[in-house]
C-alpha positions in Angstrom: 97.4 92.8 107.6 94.2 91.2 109.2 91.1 93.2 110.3 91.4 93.0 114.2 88.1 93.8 115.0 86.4 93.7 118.5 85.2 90.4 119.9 83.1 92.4 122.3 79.3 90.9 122.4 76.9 93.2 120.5 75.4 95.5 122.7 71.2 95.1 123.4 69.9 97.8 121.6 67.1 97.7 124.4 69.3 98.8 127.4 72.4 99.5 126.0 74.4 102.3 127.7 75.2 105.8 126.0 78.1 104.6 123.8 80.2 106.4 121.0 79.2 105.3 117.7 82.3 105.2 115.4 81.3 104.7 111.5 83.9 104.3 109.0 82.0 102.6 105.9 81.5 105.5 103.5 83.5 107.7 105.3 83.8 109.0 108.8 81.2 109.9 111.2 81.1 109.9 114.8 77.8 110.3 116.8 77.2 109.8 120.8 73.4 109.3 122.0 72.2 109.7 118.7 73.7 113.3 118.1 76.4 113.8 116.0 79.5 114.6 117.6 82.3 117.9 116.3 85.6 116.6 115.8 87.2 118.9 113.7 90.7 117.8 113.4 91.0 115.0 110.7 93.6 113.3 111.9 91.9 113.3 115.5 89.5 111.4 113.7 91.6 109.4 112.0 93.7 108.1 115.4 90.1 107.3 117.0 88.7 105.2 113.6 92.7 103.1 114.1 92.3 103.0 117.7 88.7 101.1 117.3 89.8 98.8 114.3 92.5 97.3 116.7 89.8 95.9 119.1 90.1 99.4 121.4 93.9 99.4 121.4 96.8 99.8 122.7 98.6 101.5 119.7 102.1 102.9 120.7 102.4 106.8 119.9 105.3 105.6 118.0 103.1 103.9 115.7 100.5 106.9 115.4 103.3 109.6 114.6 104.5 107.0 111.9 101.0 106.5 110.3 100.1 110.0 109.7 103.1 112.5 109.9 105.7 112.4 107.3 107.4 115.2 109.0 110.3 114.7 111.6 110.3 112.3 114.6 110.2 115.8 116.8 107.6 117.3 114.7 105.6 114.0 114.3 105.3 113.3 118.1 104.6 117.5 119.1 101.8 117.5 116.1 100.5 114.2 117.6 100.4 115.7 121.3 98.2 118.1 119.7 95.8 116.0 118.1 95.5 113.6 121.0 94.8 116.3 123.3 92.1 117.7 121.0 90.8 114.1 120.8 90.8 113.7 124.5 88.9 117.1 125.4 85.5 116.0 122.9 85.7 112.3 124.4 85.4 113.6 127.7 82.6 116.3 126.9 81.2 112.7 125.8 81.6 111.5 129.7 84.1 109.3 128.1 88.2 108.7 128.4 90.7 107.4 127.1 93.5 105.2 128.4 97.0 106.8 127.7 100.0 105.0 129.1 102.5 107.5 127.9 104.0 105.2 125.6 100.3 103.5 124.6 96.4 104.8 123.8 94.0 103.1 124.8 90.0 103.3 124.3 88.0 102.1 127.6 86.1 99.0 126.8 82.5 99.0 126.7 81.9 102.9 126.0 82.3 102.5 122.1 80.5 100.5 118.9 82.4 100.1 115.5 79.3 100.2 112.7 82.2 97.4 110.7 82.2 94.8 113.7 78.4 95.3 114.5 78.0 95.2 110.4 79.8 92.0 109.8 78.9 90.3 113.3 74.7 91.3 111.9 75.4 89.6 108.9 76.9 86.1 110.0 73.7 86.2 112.3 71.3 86.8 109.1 70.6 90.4 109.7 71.4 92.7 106.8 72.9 96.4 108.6 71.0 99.4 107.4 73.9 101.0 105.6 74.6 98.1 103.6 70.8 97.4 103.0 70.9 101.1 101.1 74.0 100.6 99.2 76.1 97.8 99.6 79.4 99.2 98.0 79.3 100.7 101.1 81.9 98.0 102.5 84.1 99.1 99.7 84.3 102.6 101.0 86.2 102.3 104.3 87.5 105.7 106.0 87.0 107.6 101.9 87.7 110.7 102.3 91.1 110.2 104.5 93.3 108.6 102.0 95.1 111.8 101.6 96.0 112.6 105.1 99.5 110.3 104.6 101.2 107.9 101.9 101.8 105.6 105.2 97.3 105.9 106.2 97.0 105.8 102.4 98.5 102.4 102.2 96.6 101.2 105.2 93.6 101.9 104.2 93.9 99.8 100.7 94.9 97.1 103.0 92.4 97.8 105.3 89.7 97.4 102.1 90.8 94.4 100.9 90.8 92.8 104.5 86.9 94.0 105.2 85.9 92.4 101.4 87.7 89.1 102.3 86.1 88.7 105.4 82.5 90.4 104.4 82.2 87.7 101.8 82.9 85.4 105.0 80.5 86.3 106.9 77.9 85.8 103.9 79.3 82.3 103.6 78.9 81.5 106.7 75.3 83.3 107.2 74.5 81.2 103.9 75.3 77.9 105.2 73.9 78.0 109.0 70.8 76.1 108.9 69.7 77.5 112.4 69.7 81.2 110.5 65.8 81.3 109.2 65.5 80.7 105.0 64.4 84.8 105.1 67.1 85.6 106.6 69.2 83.4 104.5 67.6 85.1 101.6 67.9 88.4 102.4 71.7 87.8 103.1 72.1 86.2 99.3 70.1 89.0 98.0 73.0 91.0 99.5 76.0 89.2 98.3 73.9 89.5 94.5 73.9 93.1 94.9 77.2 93.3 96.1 78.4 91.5 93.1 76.7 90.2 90.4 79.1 87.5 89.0 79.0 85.8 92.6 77.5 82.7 91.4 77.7 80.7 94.7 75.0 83.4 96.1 73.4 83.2 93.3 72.7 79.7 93.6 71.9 79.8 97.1 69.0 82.8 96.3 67.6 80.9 93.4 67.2 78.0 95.5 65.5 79.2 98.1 63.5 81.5 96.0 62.3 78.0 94.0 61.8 75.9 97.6 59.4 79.0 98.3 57.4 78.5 95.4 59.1 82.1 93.8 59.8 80.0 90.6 60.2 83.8 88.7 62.4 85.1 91.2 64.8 82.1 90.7 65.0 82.5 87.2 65.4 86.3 86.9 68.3 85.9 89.5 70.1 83.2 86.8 69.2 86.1 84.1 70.9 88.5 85.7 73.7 86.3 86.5 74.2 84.8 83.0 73.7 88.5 81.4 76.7 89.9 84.1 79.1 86.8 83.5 78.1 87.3 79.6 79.0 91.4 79.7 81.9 91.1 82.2 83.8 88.1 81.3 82.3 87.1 78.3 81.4 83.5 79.9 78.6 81.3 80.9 77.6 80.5 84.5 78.9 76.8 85.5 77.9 73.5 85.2 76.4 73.2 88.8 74.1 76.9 88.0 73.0 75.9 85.0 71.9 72.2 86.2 70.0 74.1 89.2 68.0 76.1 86.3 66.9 72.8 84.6 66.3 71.5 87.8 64.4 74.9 88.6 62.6 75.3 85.1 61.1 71.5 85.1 59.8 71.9 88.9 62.0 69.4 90.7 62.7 72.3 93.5 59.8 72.7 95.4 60.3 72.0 99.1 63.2 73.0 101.8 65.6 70.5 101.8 68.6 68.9 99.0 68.1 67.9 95.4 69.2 65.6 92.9 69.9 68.1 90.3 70.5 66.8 86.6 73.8 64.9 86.1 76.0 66.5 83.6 78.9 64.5 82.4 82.1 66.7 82.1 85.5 65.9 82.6 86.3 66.5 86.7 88.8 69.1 87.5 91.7 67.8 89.1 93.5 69.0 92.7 97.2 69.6 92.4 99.1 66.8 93.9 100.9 68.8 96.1 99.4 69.4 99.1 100.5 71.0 101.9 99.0 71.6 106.2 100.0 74.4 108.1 100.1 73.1 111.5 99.8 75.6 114.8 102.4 77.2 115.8 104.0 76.6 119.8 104.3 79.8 121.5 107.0 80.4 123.7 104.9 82.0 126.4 101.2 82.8 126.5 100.9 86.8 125.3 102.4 84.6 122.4 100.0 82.1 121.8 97.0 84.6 120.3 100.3 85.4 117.9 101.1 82.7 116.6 97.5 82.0 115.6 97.5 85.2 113.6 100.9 83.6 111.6 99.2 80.6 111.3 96.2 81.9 110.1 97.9 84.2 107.6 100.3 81.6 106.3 96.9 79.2 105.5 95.5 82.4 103.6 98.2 83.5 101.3 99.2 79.8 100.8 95.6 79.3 99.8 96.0 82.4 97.1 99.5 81.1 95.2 97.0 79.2 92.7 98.3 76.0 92.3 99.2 74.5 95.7 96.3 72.6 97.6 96.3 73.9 101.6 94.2 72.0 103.9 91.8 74.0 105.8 92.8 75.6 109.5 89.8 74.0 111.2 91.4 70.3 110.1 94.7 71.3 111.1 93.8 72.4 114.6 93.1 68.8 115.9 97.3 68.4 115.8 97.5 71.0 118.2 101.2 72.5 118.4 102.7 69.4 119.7 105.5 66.8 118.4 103.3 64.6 115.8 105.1 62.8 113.6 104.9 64.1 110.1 104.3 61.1 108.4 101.6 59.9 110.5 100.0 63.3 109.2 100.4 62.6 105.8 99.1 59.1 106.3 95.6 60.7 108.0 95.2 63.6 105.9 96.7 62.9 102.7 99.6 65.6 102.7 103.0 65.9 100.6 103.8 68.6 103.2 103.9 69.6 106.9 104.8 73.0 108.0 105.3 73.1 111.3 107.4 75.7 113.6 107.3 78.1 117.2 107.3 81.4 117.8 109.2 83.6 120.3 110.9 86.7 122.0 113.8 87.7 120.6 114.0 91.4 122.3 113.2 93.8 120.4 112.0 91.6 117.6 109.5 88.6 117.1 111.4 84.9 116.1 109.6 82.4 114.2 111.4 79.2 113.0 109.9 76.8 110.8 109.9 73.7 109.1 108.8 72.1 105.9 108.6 68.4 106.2 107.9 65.8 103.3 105.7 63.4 104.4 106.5 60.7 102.6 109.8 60.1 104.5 110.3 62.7 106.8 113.1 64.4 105.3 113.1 68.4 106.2 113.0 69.8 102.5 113.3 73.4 104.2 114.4 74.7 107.3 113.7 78.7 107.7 114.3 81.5 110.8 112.4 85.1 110.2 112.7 87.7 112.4 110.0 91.0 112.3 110.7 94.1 114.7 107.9 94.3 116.8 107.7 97.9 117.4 104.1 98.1 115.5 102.5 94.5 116.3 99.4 95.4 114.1 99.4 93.7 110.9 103.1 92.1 112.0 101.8 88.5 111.5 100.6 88.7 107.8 104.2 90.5 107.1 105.6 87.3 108.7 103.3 85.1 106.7 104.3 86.7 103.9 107.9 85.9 104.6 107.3 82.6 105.3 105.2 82.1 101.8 108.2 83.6 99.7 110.8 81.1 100.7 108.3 78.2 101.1 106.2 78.3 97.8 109.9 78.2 95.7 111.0 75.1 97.9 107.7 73.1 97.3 107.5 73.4 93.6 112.2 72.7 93.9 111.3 69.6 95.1 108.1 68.4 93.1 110.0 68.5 90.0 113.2 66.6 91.2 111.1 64.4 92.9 109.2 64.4 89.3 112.6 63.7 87.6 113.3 60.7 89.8 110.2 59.0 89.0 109.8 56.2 86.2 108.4 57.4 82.8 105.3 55.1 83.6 104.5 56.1 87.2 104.5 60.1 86.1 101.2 61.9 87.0 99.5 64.6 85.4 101.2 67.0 88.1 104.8 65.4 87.2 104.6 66.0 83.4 103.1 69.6 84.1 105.9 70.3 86.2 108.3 69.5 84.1 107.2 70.8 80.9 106.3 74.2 82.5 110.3 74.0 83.3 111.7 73.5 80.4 108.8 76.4 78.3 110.5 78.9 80.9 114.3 77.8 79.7 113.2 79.4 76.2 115.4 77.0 74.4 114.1 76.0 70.9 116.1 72.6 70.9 113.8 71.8 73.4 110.7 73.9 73.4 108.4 71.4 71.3 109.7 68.6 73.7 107.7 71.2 76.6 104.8 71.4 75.0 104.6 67.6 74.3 105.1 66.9 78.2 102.4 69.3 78.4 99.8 68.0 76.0 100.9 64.4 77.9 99.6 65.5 81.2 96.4 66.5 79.4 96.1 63.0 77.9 96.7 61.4 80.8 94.4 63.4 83.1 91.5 65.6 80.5 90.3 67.2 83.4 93.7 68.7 85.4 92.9 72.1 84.3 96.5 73.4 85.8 98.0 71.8 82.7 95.0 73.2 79.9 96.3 76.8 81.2 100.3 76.0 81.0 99.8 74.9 77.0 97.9 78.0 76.7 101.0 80.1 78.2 103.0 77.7 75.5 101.4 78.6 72.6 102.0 82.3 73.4 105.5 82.2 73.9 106.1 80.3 70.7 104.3 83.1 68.9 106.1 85.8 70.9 109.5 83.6 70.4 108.9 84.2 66.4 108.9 80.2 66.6 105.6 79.3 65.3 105.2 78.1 61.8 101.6 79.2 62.2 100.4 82.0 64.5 96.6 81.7 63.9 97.1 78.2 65.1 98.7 78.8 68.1 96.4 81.7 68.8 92.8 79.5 68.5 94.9 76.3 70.7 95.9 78.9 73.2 92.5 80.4 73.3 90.8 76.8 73.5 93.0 75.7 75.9 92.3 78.1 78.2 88.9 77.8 77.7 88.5 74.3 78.5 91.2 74.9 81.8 88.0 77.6 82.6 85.6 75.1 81.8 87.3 72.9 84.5 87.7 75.6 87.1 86.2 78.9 86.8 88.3 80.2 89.8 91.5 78.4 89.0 93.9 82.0 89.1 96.0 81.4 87.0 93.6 80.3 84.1 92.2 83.6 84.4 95.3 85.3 84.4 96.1 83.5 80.8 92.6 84.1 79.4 93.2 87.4 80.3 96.9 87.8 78.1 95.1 85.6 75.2 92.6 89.0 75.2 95.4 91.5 75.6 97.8 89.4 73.5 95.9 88.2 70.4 93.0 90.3 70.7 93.8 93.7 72.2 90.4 93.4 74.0 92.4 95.3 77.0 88.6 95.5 78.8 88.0 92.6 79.2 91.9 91.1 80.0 91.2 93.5 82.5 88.1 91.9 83.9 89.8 88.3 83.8 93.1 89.7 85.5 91.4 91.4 88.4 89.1 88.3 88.8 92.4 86.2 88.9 94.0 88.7 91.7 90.6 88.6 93.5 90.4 84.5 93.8 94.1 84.6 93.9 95.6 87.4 95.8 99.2 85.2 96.1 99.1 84.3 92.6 102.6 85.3 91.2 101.4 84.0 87.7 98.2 86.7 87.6 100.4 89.8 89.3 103.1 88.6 86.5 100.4 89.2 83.7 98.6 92.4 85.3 101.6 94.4 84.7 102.0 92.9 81.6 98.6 94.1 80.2 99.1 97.5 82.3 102.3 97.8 80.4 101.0 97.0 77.0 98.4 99.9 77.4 101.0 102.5 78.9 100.4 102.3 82.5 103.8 101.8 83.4 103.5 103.0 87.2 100.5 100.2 88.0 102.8 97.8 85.6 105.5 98.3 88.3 103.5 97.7 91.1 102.1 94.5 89.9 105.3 93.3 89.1 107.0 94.3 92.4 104.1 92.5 94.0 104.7 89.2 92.0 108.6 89.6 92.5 108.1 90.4 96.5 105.6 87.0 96.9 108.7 84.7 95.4 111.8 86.5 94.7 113.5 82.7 94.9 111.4 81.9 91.8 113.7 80.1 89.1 111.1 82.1 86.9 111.2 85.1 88.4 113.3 87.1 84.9 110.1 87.5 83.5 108.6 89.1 86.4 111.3 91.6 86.1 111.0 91.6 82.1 107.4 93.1 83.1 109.1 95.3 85.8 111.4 96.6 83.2 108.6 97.0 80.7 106.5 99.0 83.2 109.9 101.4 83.8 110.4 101.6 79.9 106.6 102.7 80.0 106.6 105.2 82.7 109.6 106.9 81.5 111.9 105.5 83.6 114.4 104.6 81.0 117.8 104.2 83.3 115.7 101.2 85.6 114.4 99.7 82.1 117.8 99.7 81.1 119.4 98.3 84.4 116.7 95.5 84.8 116.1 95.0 81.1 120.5 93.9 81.5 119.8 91.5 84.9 117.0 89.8 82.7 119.3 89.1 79.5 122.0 87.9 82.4 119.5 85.3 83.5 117.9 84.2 80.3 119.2 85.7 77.1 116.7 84.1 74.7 113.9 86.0 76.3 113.6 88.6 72.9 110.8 90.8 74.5 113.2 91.7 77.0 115.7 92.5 74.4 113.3 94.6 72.4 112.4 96.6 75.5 116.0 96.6 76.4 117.0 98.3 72.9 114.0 100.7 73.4 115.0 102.1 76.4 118.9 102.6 75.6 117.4 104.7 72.4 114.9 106.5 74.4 118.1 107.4 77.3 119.9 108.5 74.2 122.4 105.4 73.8 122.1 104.1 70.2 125.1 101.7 69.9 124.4 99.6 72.7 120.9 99.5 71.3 122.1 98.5 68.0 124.1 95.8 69.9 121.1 94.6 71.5 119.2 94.8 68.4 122.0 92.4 66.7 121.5 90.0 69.6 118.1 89.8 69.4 118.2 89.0 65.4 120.6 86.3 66.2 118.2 84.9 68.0 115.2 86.1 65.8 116.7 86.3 62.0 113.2 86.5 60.7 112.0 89.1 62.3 110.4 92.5 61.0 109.2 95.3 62.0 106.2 95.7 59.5 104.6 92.2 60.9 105.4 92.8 64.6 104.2 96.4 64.3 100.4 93.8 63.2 100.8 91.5 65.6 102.3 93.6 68.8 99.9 93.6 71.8 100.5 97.0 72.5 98.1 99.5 72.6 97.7 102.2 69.6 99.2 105.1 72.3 102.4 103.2 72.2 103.1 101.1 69.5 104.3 103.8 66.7 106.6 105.2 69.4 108.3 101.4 70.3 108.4 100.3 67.1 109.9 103.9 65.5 112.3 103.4 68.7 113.4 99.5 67.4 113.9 100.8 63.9 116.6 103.1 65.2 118.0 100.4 66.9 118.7 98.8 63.7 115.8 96.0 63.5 114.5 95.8 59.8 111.5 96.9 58.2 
């Protein structure tokens, strides 16, 4: 789901007209002429708040009964007559009407402000909104209040949320970077995003350099203290390269006019871009209500692309200049650089939206994937992303497919960093021991060959976990301090790289039980990577570690639902089955604990889970036979030693382990 928020021009506050004034950050407040307006009726509220986040309309009724009323489609649409008439009689005490099709509602254009647009249109213009001047987690705090009228406005509201943050921090960027937007205002929008949060070092940057250009040398440097003491507390890091240069820069007087400086070199490894890269081309429209359609797929398809972690997506704006026309794929790649072109077209199909696509390599043309989704479009709001979503889950698997063969094809000596990655990352997941060292020696390859490819840092990281959790190390400690340094340096590299942060956060959870701060690095990794299967893999793996099995099994649904083609996707469901075993759930534990051992019987977490749950439903000889399988696999193991080393939190350990010893694993 995208925010669709009006494009109307903001009203002149000097002669504006009487207008509704609809406010839903913090809350819910409606006010016409300045005087608050009685609206008793929640959900009356509610409709009118959904009615002005879709631009004004039209929403079907269809759709409104859906949203709020779990009740029956008779009860749903008579409770909705009710609630619309109610909503219909203040509006026109107002002077004001609303547009009602019989099928559709409709606000009239022109008669109402939403304080979200006005908010985020003020702020790309350098104006900072009085609410979010007073408290900024205001933009957090969309419709509060509401989210218990219906699980269905409940779940649109998170979505809702997370849309307003991504394109709030938009807007600041772009406010940030316009040089026709005056340096106070500039300042005053930085000042914001600092507020907002802390550990936003581009903002930072961009407030301590003004500050400095002003002559506000002390200004400048308390905003680095403040960053480096927030990074410090949070994340347990220091700011990057670039702020800390600007500092020097800062501290020794080099910034003290408008305008760019040479800041201090500092000589660290580059960070690498994954080889595979990949444009999303427009989409042709079969007719023109279409076209504004297949730009929200487009769109979409860019942004969750751009949130998987490891695939490099070119940016919309470049891709534009193709236009949705028949260019040759090749000559694309040749101008821009691209492994991949996705191209495709979008039309009726009755009832339903079509979109057909294509994923071309551009080195020779060939089609690697060729994909048809079709949507219902009975609600068209939010349809796109659920589309782009689709699209991701079938195209993300299919890049990565053809990487490695294409990896496998090439000549020992013509291997990239990217290639070697690829292909050790594939064989760690196989779990074999016959060839798990030969994984992590691809792995520590790709690092030789390219120090700064921080993709591969965070992948021998991963490695050195799973040989401890394998019971293959011949040295835990050591595997513990490589995978922490590892991941260190991969963070070094790229401090936003997703997965990175997912991994630091599992080497807190996993060798340190530091279940704060894994927390801080995993919600940073599903903040710069929302399509990350990787970080949602590890979220539910530190959620289930401390107990929360029913956020464990969300997390893990989400990674599984992103790329359910994955050839990796049995330890997503391990985690699912973990989060079940967790939350009680024994009988789903037990069913995908089974599917898991189907698709990679050496995975012995699973198994351990697996026995665990068939003790806890009751079922002690098939726990004992998974125990046996699991010691055929691990002989050495013991309780008393994985009872020390276990990531899981004091709440649940003595229960686990108590529940493997009746499953016949030794003391």
């Amino acid at each position: 789901m995208k925010v669709q928020l009006s494009s109307r021009p903001r009203p002149s506050t000097a002669a504006a007209p009487s207008r509704l004034q609809i406010s839903i950050m913090g809350g819910l407040t409606l006010s016409f002429s300045g005087r608050p307006v009685a609206l008793p009726h929640r959900k009356a509220r509610v409709i009118l708040a959904y009615l002005a986040v879709r631009g004004g309309g039209p929403v079907s009724r269809e759709r409104l009964a859906d949203l709020l009323w779990n009740t029956g489609e008779a009860q749903s649409r008579g409770a909705l007559r009710t609630t619309i008439y109610e909503l219909r009689r203040v509006l026109q005490a107002c002077g004001l009407a609303m547009r009602d099709s019989g099928n559709d509602l409709a606000l009239d254009p022109g008669t109402w402000d939403l304080d979200l647009s006005d908010a985020l249109a003020s702020i790309t213009e350098g104006e900072i909104p009085a609410p979010l001047a007073a408290y900024p987690a205001n933009i957090t705090r969309i419709l509060e209040g509401y989210e218990d009228l219906s699980e269905g406005l409940s779940a649109w509201i998170r979505e809702l949320r997370a849309n307003v943050q991504y394109e709030f921090r938009s807007a600041i960027g772009k406010a940030l970077t316009d040089p026709a937007i005056p340096r106070a205002s500039r300042k005053s929008v930085a000042e914001l995003a600092t507020r907002f949060d802390p550990l936003d070092e581009a903002a930072c940057r961009a407030l301590m350099q003004l500050a400095a250009e002003d002559g506000e040398t002390s200004v400048a440097l308390r905003t680095y203290a403040r960053l480096y003491e927030a990074l410090d507390h949070e994340l347990g890091m220091e700011p990057a390269e670039e702020t800390q240069a600007l500092v020097a820069a800062i501290k020794v007087g080099r910034l003290t006019s408008p305008g760019p400086v040479a800041l201090p070199r500092v000589e660290v490894p580059q960070p690498s871009l994954p080889p595979a890269t990949l444009v999303v081309l427009p989409l042709a429209a079969s007719s023109p209500d279409l076209a504004a359609f297949a730009d929200g797929i487009q769109e979409g398809t860019i942004h969750v692309l751009s949130g998987i972690g490891d695939l490099f997506v070119i940016a919309r704006g470049t891709a534009m200049r193709y236009g949705p026309g028949h260019v040759d794929p090749r000559e694309i790649g040749r101008e821009l650089g691209v492994d991949y072109v996705l191209s495709g077209r979008v039309s009726d199909a009755g009832s339903a939206v079509r979109v057909t696509t294509e994923l071309v390599a551009t080195s020779n043309g060939v089609v690697i994937r060729s994909d048809r989704h079709e949507v219902a479009r009975a609600d068209r709001f939010g349809l796109h992303d659920r589309i782009a979503e689709l699209m991701v889950a079938t195209l993300a698997p299919a890049v990565k497919e053809h990487d490695l063969a294409r990896a496998r094809r090439k000549p020992p000596a013509e291997q990239t960093a990217y290639d070697l990655m690829l292909q050790g990352v594939d064989l760690q997941y196989a779990l074999s021991e016959t060839t798990y060292d030969h994984a992590g020696a691809l792995l520590e390859e790709a690092i030789r060959r390219d120090p700064g490819f921080a993709p591969a840092h965070a992948y021998l990281a991963t490695w050195h976990n799973f040989r401890i959790g394998q019971g293959w190390s011949p040295d835990r400690a050591a595997d513990a301090r490589a995978a922490e340094r590892h991941v260190a340096i991969a963070l070094d590299l790229d401090r936003n790289n997703a997965v990175a942060l997912a991994i630091q956060g599992q080497v807190c959870s996993f060798h340190q039980r530091n279940y704060r701060l894994a927390r801080r690095y995993l919600d940073r990794a599903l903040e710069v990577g929302p399509s990350c299967v990787v970080a949602w893999t590890l979220s539910s793996a530190t959620h289930g570690w401390t107990g929360h099995g029913a956020e464990a099994v969300a997390d893990a649904r989400r990674a599984l639902a992103l790329s359910p083609r994955d050839p990796f996707a049995f330890f997503a469901e391990h985690m699912l089955s973990q989060g079940h075993y967790m939350a009680g759930e024994y009988d789903a534990a037990i069913t995908l604990g089974h599917r898991v051992e189907d698709a990679n019987p050496r995975l012995t977490s699973n198994l351990r889970t697996l026995a665990a749950a068939l003790v806890a439903a009751g079922d002690r000889d098939q726990a004992r036979e998974v125990g046996a399988r699991m010691l055929r696999l691990e002989p050495e193991f013991r309780l008393a030693p994985f009872e020390a080393r276990t990531p899981l939190a004091d709440g649940v350990r003595g229960t686990y382990v108590g529940r493997l010893r009746m499953a016949g694993l030794p003391d």
